[in-house]
C-alpha positions in Angstrom: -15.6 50.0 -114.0 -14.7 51.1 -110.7 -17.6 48.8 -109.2 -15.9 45.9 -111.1 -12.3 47.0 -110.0 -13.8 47.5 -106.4 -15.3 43.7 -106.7 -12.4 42.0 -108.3 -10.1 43.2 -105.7 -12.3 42.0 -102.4 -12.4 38.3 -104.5 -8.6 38.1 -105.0 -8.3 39.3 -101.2 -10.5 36.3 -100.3 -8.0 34.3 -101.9 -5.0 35.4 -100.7 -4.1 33.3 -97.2 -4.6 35.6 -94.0 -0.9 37.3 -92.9 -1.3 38.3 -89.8 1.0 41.6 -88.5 3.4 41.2 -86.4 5.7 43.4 -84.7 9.0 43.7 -83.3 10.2 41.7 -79.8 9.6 45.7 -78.1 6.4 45.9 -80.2 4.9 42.8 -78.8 6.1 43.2 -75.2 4.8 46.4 -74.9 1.1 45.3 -76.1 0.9 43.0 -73.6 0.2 43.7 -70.3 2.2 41.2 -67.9 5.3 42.6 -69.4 4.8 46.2 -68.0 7.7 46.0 -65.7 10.3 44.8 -68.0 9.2 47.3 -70.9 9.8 49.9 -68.5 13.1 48.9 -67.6 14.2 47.9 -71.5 12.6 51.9 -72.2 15.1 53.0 -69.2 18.2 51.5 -70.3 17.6 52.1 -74.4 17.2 48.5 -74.8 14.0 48.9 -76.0 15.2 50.6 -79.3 17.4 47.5 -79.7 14.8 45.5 -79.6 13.2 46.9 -82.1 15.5 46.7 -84.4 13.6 44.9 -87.6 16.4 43.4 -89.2 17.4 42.2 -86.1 17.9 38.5 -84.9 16.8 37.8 -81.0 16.0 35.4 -78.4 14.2 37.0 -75.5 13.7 35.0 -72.4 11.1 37.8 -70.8 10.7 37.6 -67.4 6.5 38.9 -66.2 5.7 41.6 -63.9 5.0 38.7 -61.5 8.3 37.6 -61.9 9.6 40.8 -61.2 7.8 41.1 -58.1 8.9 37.7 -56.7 12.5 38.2 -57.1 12.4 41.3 -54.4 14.7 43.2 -57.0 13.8 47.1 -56.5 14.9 48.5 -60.1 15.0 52.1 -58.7 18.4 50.6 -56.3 20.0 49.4 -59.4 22.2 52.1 -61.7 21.5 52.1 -65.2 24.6 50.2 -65.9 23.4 47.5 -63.9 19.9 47.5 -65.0 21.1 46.8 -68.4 23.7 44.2 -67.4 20.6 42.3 -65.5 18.7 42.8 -69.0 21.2 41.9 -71.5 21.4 38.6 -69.4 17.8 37.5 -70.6 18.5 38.1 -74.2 20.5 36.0 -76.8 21.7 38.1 -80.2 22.5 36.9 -83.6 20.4 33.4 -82.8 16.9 32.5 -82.9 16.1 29.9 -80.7 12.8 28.5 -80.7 11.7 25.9 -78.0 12.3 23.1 -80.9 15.5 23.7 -81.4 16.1 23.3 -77.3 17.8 19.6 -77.1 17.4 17.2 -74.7 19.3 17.7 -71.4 21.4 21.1 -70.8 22.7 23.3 -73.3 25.0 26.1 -72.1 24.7 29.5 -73.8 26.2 32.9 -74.1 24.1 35.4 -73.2 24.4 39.5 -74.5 25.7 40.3 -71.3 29.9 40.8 -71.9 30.8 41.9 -68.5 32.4 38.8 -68.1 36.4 38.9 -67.4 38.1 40.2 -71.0 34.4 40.8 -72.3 33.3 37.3 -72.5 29.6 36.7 -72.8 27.9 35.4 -69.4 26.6 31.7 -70.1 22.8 30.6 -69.9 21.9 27.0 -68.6 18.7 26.0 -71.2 17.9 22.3 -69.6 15.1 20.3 -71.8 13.6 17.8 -69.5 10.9 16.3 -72.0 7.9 18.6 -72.5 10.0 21.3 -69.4 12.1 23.2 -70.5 14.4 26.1 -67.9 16.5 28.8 -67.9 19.2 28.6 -65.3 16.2 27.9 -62.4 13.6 29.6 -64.1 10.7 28.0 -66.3 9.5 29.1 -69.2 5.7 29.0 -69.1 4.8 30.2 -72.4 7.2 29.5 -75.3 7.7 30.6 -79.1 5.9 34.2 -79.1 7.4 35.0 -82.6 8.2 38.7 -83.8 9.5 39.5 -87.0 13.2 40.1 -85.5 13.1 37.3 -82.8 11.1 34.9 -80.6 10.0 35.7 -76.7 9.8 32.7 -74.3 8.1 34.1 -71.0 9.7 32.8 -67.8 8.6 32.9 -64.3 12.0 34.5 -62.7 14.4 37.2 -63.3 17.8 36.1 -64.7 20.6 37.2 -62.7 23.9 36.9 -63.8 26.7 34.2 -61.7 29.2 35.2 -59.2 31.8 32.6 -58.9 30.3 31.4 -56.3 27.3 30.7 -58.2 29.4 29.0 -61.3 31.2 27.0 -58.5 27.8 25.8 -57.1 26.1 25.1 -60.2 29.1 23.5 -61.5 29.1 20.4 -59.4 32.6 19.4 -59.1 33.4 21.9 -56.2 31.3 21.0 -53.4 33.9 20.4 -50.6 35.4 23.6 -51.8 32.2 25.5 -51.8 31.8 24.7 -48.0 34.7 24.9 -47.1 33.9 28.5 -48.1 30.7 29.2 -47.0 31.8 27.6 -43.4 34.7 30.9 -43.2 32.1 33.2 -44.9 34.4 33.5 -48.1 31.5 32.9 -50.4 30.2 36.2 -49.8 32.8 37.8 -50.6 33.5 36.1 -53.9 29.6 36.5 -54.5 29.9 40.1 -54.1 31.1 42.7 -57.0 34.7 42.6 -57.8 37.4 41.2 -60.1 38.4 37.7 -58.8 40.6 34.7 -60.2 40.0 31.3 -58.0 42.3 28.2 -58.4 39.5 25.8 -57.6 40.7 22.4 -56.5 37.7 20.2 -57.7 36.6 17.4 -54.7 38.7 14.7 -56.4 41.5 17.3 -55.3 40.5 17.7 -51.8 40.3 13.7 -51.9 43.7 13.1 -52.8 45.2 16.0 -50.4 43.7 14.3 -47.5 42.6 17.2 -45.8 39.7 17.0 -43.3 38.3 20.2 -43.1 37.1 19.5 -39.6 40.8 19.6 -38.5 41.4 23.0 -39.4 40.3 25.8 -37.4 38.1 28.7 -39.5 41.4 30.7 -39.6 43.6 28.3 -41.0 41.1 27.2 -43.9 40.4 31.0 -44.2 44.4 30.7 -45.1 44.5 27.8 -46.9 41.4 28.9 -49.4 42.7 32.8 -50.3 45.6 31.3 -51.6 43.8 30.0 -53.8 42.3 33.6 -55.0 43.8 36.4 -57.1 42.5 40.4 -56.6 42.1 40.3 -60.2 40.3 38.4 -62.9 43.0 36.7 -65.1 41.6 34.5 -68.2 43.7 31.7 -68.9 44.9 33.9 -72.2 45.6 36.4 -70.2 48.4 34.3 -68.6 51.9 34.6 -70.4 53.7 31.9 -71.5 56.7 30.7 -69.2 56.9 31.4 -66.1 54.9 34.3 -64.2 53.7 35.4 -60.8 50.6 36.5 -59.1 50.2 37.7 -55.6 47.4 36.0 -53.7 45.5 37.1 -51.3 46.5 35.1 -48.6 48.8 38.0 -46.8 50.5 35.4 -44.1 53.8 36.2 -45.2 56.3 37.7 -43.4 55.3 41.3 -42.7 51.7 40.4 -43.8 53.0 40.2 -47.0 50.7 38.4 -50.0 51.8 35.2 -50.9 53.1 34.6 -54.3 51.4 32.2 -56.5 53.8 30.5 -59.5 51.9 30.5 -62.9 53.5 28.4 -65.8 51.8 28.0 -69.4 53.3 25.9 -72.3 52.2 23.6 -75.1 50.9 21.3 -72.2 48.8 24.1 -70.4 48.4 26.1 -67.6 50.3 25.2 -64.1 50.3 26.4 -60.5 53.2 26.4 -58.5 55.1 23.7 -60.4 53.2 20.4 -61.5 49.5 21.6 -60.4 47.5 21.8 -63.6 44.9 23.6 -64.5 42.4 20.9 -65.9 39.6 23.1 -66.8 39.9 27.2 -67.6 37.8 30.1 -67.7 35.1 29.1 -66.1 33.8 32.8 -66.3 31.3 34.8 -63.9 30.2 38.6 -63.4 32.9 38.4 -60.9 36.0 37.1 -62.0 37.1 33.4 -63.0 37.6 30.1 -62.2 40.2 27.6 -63.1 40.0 24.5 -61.8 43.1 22.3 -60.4 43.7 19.0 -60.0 45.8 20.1 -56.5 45.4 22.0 -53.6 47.7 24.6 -53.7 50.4 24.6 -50.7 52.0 28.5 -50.0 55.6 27.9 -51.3 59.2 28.7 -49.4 61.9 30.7 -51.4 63.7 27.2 -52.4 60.3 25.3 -53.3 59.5 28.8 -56.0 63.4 28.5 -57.1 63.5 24.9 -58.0 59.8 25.0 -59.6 61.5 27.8 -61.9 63.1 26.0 -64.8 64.8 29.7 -65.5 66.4 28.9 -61.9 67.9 25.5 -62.7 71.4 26.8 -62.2 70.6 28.5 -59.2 69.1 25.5 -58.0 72.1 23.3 -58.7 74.4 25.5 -57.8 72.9 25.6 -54.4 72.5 22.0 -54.4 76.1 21.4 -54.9 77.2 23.7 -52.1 74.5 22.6 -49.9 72.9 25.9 -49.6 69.4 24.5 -49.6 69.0 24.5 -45.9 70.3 27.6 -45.3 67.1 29.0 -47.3 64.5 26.8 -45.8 64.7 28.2 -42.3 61.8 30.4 -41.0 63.9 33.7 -40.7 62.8 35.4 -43.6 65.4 36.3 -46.4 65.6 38.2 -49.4 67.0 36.4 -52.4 68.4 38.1 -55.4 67.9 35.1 -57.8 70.0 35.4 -61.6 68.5 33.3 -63.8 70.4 30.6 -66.3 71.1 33.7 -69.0 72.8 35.0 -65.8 74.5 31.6 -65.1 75.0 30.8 -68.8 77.0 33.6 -69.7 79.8 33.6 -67.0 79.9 29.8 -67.0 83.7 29.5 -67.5 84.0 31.8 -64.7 82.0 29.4 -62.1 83.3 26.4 -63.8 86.3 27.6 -62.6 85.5 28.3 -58.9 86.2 26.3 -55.8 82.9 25.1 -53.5 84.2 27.6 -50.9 84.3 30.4 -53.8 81.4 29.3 -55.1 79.6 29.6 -51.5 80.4 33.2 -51.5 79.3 34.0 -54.8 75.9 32.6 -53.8 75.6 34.1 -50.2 76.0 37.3 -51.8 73.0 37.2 -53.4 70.8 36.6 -50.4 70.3 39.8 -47.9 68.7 39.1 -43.9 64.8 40.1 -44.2 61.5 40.3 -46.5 62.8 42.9 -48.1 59.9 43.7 -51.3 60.2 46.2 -53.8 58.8 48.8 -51.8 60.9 48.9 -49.0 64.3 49.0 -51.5 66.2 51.6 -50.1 69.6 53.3 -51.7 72.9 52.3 -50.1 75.5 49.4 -48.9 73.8 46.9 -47.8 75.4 43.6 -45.9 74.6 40.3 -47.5 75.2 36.5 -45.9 78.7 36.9 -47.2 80.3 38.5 -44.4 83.1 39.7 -46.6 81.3 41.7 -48.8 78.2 44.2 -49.5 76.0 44.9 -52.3 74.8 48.4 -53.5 71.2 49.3 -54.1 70.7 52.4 -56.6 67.3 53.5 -57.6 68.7 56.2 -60.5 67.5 54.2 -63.4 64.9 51.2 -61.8 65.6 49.2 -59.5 69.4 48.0 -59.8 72.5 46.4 -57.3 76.5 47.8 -58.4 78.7 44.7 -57.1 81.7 44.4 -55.6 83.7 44.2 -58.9 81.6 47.7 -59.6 79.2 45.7 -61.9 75.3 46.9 -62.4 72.5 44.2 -62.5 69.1 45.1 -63.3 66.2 43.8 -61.4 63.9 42.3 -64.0 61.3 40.7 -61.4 60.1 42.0 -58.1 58.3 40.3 -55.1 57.8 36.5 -55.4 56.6 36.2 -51.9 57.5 32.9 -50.6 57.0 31.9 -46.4 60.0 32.4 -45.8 61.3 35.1 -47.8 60.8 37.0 -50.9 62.8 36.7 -54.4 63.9 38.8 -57.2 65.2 38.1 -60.1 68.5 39.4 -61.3 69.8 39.2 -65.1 73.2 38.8 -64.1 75.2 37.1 -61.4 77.0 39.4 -58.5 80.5 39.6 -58.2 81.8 39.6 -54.6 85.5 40.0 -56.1 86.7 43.4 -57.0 
């Protein structure tokens, strides 16, 4: 009987079709021997034991020991943290994407690695050009090596993930922009590691400025393009609605102060500085973010950042109908403390009421001689451009001014740098009257 049991069981083996075994993506890459260098790094960073997760779902673009050794990367310069940054790069989670399922021209993809400004996934470029298919500019040699928690498609470079620079260049509607940079030697600083947000005018927006780059000397472009840049990476939900400010870092302002930058996001979008729109947002990187503009972006005076306000609209007519304008376009630097409509709105009988002369002195009390920012507020009487009358700065609770009629105002907003001056914003009108 157990001869018969022993026979009946090698015939119904016979039957059965052939399963072959087949391991995990960290199973398979460590049996074969071109992967040697990227299983040690995947062991070095723990990535290994994701990757052998059974139940898991992966795409694996694998860069070989060859590829390694081509790309001049030494692994033993690179921290952990960024070892596994270049890694998660190669490796899509949740998807399985075999080489079929590639479509014809390029499909953009987010990769595993997050370090992208608010956590958003770094993209992939998969291009299928007939039987060829790449990975950003990488090909993939050998498609389709199927584990039971993924698929491996071996490529002939290592993955590294986009500065903005990169995104700019690969992007394709940013050439004049991208040497106009590398001409002042800006792209290597938005290529390097950092937390950058670049208004990018696309070429259509160079075009219709009618700059020629050859006019301008490496300094003034060198101007013209960082204030276009932000020291921080801001996604476009990241911007508040209404109006808000951002210091650039152009720092030609008086004092080699930063140059304010006028964000404004409604129902219709994100704008810059009044009507320049941001026509296509978070274009992300390992560096920051890009948002491209339809404009190049001009530094703005105190008057060209008050009437692009629509919380200023007041202010703005009232110093319209006074003709107060000029007096705040010159190129001595002032400092403007700007109330906004609320301000206006709730003592309107009161200026309804007042003479142009009157009004004159209500609004040169609100303007002191000097870029004087936040940081340089000091306590104490200070003369204004009404000669008749000072204001009071106090620093006991925040930044605040006690008027003539013994009023305090609270300074809601600080520092919006203009050329020729800097603003802040007051939630209540001064009174020179006691």
């Amino acid at each position: 009987m157990l001869f018969a049991f022993a026979f009946t069981s090698c015939d119904d083996d016979e039957d059965r079709p052939v399963v072959p075994v087949v391991g995990t993506i960290t199973d398979i890459a460590a049996g074969d021997d071109q992967f040697s260098t990227l299983v040690s790094a995947l062991e070095r960073t723990g990535l290994d034991a994701t990757l052998n997760i059974f139940t898991g779902r992966f795409t694996v673009f694998a860069p070989t020991n060859d590829a390694f050794a081509a790309s001049g990367i030494n692994l033993d310069n690179l921290s952990d943290d960024e070892l596994r940054n270049v890694l998660l790069y190669h490796v899509l989670s949740g998807s399985i994407v075999r080489s079929a399922d590639i479509a014809e021209g390029e499909t953009v993809v987010g990769s595993s690695n997050t370090t992208g400004p608010g956590g958003a996934a770094l993209p992939l470029f998969v291009e299928r050009s007939g039987g060829s298919i790449t990975v950003n500019d990488a090909n993939i040699t050998s498609a389709d090596i199927e584990g039971v928690n993924g698929v491996i498609h071996v490529i002939d470079a290592v993955l590294l993930p986009p500065s903005i620079v990169d995104r700019a260049v690969r992007d394709g509607r940013f050439t004049t922009l991208v040497m106009a940079l590398q001409r002042t030697g800006l792209d290597a600083t938005l290529a390097a590691a950092g937390d950058f947000t670049v208004f990018a005018p696309t070429d259509d927006a160079f075009a219709a400025a009618g700059i020629n780059l050859d006019d301008l000397s490496n300094e003034a472009l060198t101007e013209v393009l960082l204030y276009h840049v932000l020291g921080a990476a801001v996604p476009a939900g990241n911007i508040a609605d209404g109006q808000s400010y951002a210091a650039s870092l152009n720092t030609n302002g008086p004092n080699e102060s930063a140059l304010t930058i006028g964000l404004k996001k409604n129902s219709d979008g994100v704008f810059v500085n009044g009507e320049t729109q941001v026509v296509v947002a978070d274009v992300v990187a390992n560096n920051g973010v890009i948002h491209a503009v339809n404009q190049v972006l001009s530094p703005q005076s105190i008057v060209e950042f008050t009437v692009a306000n629509e919380n200023l609209s007041a202010l703005t007519n009232a110093l319209t109908d006074v003709n107060l304008v000029d007096a705040l376009s010159g190129t001595d630097p002032l400092t403007v403390f700007a109330p906004n409509n609320e301000a206006f709105d709730a003592i309107s009988d009161v200026v309804a009421g007042l003479t142009p002369e009157q009004l004159t002195q209500v609004l040169t009390y609100h303007v002191v001689s000097g870029n004087v920012r936040a940081e340089n507020i000091v306590a104490g009487s200070v003369p204004t451009l009404n000669s008749d009358a000072n204001i009071t700065l106090s620093l006991e609770n925040g930044a605040q001014i006690i008027d003539a009629a013994g009023n305090v105002v609270n300074i809601i907003a600080t520092d919006i740098q203009g050329t020729n001056g800097v603003i802040h914003l007051l939630e209540a009108v001064l009174i020179p009257f006691e």
